[in-house]
C-alpha positions as CSV (number, residue, x, y, z in Angstrom):
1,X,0.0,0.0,0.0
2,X,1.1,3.7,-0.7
3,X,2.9,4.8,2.4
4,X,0.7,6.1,5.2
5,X,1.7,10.1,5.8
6,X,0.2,10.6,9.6
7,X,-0.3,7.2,11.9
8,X,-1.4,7.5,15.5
9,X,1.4,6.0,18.0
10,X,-0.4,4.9,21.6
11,X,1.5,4.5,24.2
12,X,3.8,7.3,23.0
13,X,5.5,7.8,26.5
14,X,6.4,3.8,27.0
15,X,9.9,2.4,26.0
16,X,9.0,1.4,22.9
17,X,6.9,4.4,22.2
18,X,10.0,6.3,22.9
19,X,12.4,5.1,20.6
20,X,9.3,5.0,17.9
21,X,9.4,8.4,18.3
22,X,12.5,9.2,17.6
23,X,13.1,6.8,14.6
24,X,9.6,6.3,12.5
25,X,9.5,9.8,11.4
26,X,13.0,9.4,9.2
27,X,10.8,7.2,7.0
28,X,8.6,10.2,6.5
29,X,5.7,9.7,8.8
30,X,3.7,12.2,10.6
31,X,3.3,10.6,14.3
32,X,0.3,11.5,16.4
33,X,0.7,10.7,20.2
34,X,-1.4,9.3,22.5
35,X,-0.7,8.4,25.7
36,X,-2.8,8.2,28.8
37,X,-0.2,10.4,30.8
38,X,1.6,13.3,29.3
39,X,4.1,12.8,26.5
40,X,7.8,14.3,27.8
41,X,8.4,16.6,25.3
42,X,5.7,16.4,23.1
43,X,2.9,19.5,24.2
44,X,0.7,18.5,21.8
45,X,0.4,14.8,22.5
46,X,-3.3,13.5,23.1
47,X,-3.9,12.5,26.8
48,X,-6.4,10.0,27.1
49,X,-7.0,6.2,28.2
50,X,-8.3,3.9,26.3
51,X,-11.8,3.7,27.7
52,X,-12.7,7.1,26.8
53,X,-14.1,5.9,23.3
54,X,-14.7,9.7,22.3
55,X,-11.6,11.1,22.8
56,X,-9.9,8.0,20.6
57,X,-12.5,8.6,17.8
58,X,-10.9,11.8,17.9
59,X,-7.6,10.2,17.8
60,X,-8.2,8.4,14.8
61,X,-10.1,10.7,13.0
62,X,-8.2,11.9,9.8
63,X,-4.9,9.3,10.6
64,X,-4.0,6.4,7.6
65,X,-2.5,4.2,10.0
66,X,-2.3,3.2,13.5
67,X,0.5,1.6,15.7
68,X,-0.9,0.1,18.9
69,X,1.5,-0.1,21.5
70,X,-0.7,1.1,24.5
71,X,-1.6,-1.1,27.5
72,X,-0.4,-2.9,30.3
73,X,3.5,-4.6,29.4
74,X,3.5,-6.7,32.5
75,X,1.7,-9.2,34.4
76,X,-1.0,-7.7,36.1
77,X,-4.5,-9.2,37.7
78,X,-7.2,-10.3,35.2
79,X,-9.4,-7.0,36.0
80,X,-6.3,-4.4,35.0
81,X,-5.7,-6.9,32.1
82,X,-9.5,-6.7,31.3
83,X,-9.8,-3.2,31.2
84,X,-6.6,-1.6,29.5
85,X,-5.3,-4.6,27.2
86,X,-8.6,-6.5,26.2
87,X,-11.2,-3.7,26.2
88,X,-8.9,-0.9,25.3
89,X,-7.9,-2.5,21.8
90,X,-11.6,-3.1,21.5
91,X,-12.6,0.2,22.1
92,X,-9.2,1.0,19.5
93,X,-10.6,-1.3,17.1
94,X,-14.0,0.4,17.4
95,X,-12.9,3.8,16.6
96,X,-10.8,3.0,13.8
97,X,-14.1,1.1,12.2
98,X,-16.0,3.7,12.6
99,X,-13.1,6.8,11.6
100,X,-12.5,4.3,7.9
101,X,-8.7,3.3,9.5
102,X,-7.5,0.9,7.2
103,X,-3.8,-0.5,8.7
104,X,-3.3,-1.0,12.2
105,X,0.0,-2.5,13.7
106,X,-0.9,-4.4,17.0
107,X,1.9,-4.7,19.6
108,X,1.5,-8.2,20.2
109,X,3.9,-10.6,22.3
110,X,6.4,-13.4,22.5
111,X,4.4,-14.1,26.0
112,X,1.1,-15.7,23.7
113,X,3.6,-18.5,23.0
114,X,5.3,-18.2,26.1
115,X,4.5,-22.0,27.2
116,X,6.2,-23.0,23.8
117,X,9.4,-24.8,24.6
118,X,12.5,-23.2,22.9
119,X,14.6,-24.4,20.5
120,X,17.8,-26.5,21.5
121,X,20.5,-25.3,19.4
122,X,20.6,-26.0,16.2
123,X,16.7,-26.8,16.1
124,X,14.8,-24.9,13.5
125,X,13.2,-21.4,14.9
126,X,9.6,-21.6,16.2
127,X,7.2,-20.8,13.6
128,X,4.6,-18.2,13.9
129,X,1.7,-20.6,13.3
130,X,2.7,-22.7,16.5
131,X,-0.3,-23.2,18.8
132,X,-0.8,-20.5,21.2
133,X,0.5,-21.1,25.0
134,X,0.2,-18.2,26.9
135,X,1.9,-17.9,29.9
136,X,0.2,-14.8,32.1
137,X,-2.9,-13.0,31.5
138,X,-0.9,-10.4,29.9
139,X,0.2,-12.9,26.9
140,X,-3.4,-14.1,27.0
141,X,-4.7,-10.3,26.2
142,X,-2.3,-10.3,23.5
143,X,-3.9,-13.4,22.2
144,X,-7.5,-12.1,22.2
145,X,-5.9,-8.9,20.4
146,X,-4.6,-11.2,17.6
147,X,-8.1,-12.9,17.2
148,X,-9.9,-9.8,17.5
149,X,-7.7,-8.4,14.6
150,X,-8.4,-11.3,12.7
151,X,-12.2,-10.4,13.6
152,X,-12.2,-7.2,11.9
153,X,-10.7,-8.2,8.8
154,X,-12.5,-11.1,8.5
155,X,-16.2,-9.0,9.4
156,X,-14.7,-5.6,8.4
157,X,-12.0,-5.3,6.1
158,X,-9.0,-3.7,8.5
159,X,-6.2,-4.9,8.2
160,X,-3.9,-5.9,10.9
161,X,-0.1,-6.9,11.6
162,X,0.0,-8.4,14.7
163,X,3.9,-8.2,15.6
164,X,4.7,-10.8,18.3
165,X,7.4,-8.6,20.0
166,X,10.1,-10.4,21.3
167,X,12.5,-8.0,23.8
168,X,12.9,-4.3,22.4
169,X,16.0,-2.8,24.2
170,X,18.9,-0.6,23.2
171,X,21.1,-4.0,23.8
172,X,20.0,-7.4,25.4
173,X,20.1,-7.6,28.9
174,X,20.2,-11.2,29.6
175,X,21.5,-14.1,28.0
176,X,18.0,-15.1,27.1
177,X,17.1,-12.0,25.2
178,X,20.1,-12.9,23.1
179,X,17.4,-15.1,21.4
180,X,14.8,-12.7,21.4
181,X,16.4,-9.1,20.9
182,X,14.6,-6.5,18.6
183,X,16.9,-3.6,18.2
184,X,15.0,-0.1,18.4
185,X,16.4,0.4,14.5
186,X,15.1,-3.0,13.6
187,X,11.7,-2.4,15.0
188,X,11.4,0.5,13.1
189,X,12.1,-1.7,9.6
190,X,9.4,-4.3,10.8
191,X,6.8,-1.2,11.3
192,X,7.6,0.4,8.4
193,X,7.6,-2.9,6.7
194,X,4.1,-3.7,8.8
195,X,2.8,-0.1,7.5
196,X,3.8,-0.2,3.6
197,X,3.5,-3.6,2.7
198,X,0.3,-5.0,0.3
199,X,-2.5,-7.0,1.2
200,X,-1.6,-8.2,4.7
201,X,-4.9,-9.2,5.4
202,X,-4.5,-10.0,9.0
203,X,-0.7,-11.0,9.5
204,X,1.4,-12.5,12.6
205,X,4.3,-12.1,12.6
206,X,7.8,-12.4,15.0
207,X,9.4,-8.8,16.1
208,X,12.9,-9.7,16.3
209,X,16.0,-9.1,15.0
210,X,18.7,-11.4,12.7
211,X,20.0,-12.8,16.0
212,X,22.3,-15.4,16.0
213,X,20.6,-17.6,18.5
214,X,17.3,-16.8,17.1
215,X,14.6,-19.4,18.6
216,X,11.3,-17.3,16.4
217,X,11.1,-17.8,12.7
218,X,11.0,-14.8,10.6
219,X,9.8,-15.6,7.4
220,X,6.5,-14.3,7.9
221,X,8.1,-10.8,8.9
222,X,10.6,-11.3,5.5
223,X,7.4,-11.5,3.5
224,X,6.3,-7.6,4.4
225,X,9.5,-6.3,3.4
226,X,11.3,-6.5,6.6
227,X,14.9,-6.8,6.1
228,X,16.9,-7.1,9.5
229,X,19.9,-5.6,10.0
230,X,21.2,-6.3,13.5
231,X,22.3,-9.4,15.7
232,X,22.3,-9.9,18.7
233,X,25.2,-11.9,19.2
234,X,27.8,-8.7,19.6
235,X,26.7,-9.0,22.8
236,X,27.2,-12.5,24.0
237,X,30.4,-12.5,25.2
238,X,29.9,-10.2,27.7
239,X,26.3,-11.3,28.8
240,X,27.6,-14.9,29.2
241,X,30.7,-14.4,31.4
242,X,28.3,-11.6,33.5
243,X,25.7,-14.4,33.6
244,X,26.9,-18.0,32.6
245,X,26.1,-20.3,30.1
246,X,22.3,-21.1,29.5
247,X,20.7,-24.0,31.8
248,X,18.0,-25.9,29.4
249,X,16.6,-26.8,33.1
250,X,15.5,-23.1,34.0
251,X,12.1,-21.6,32.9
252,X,14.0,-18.6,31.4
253,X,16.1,-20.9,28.7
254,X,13.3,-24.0,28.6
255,X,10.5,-22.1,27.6
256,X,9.8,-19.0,24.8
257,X,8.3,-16.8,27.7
258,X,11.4,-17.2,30.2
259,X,10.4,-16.3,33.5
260,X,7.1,-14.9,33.2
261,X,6.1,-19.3,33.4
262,X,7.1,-19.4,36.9
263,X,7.3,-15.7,37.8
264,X,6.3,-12.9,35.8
265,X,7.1,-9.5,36.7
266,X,4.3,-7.3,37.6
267,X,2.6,-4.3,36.6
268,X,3.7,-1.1,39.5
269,X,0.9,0.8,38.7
């Protein structure tokens, strides 16, 4: 599709709506912020949650695209979950149906397969169309996100990448994210990618970068355009004598979603 000029970024003031900031507009888009607390910076960000359906119509109104990124990032109890992850990207869903948004990019999450084993080394990458094993209520509102996105293409014609985020960080901070690192430059290919490429339909795809020790399978992301650039390997050396060598017995190295099987960090708010 023709590039989209202005896209609405939620959760502007989070970490990944940070670096967003900074790096989407060099592919010549427009950004609209919304956050539901002020945007450093940014005076003329839009403060609003996501339950306040009149004031995200308002958002969308006149935007070609939309990046989702708003919404709880942790574990958190089922209500929180309820009301900022599953009903807030309904009520974002909503508003772009009614506004005539045609591309959204959904934040989605390593954490709906984080049950999934990982690969042992040398194993192929997990593809995207593994069963779905979510291991918190957080990767479970991710999961409804991906089905409701598949909803309102299937009922409504909007079309949807769903990017399964894997760790989004300067540079990895752990030996596991060595497997699951999306540099901030290479997330801005996959969105860019996620905004410009053709008949997505509704897409899943893996958010991660060229790594090395990759354990998700990017050939769905390759088929948008995205082109990776970064590895996360660089790194490994000094991650590994900080933090030994991975055990296949502990949750963080056995399984896709690390420690968030056994015990996930939680939301402070």
């Amino acid at each position: 599709m023709p590039a989209p000029r202005t896209v609405l970024l939620t959760g502007a003031a989070g970490r990944i709506g940070t670096l967003m900031r900074d790096l989407l507009p060099d592919y010549g888009y427009a950004l609209r912020l919304l956050d539901m607390r002020p945007v450093e910076g940014e005076p003329d960000a839009i403060v609003a949650d996501l339950a306040d359906r009149d004031a995200l119509r308002e958002a969308v109104r006149g935007v070609d695209a939309i990046i989702h990124l708003a919404g709880i990032s942790l574990e958190a109890s089922f209500e929180k979950i309820l009301k900022a992850n599953i009903e807030g990207t309904y009520h974002l869903y909503e508003a772009a149906r009614e506004e005539g948004v045609r591309r959204i990019v959904f934040a989605s999450s390593n954490h709906v397969v984080g049950h999934t084993p990982a690969p042992a080394p040398g194993e192929p990458p997990v593809p995207v169309g593994t069963p779905r094993r979510p291991d918190t209520f957080y990767g479970l509102s991710k999961s409804f996100g991906e089905d409701l996105a598949q909803l309102y293409w299937d009922r409504h014609g909007l079309e949807t990448v769903s990017v399964r985020i894997g760790s989004c960080f300067p540079e990895p901070t752990s030996v596991r994210m060595l497997s699951l690192w999306l540099s901030p430059a290479d997330a801005a290919r996959l969105f860019h990618a996620a905004l410009t490429a053709e008949n997505v339909g509704h897409t899943v795809v893996h958010g991660v970068s060229a790594n090395t020790r990759l354990w998700l399978d990017l050939t769905s992301a390759r088929a948008l355009g995205y082109e990776p650039r970064d590895d996360s390997e660089q790194y490994a050396g000094k991650l590994i004598a900080e933090q030994g060598e991975p055990d296949p017995g502990d949750p963080a190295h056995r399984c896709i979603g690390g420690h968030f099987v056994t015990d996930p960090p939680v939301w402070p708010y």
